[in-house]
C-alpha positions in Angstrom: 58.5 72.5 79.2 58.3 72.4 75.9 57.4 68.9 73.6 58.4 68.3 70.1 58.6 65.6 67.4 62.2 64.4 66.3 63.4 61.5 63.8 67.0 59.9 64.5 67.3 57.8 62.0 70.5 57.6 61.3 73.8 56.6 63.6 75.3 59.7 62.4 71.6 61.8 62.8 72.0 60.4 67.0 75.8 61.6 67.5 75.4 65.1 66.0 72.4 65.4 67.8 73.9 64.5 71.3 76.2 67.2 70.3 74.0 69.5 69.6 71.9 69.3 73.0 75.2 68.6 75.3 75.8 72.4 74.5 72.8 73.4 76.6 73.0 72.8 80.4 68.9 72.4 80.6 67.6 69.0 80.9 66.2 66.9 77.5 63.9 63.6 78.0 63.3 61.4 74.6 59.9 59.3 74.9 58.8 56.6 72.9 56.0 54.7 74.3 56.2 53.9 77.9 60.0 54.5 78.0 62.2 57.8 78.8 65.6 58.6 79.0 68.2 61.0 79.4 68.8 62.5 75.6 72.0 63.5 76.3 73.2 59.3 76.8 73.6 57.8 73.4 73.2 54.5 74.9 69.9 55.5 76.1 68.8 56.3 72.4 70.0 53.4 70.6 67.6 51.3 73.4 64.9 53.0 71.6 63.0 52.0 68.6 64.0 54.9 65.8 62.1 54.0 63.1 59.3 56.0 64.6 59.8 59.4 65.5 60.1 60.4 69.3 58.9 62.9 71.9 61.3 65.3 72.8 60.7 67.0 76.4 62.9 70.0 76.4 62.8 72.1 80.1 63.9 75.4 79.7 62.6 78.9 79.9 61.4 81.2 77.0 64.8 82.8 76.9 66.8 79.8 76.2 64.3 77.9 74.2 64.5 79.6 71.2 68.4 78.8 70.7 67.5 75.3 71.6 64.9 75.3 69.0 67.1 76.7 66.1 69.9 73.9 67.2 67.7 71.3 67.0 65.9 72.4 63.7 67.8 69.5 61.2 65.6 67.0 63.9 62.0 68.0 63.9 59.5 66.4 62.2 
């Protein structure tokens, strides 16, 4: 499992961002604060506070985490 920082701060920022990770069939967990939920549910994100950035869990293997990494590049913080 790998943990980084991402900013959605933008309606537009959340949908191309669902898209980007619903291309990968490995599991993604957003955290902020005590809460956590599925990253691939866009209802799930707009219950979050986005104004801060959030903890993105990503569980995958080396192999696949690079391509996950370049995908989600236009995210990280």
């Amino acid at each position: 499992m790998k943990t980084i920082q991402i900013s959605l701060n933008s309606i537009d920022k959340v949908k191309s961002f669902v898209g980007a990770i619903s291309k990968f069939d490995n599991d993604f967990d957003l955290v902020s604060g005590r809460y956590v939920i599925d990253a691939k549910s866009i209802m799930g994100i707009f219950s979050l506070d986005l104004s801060k950035p959030i903890d993105l869990n990503i569980h995958a293997d080396d192999t696949e985490l690079e391509a996950i990494l370049v995908a989600l590049k236009e995210y990280q913080i």
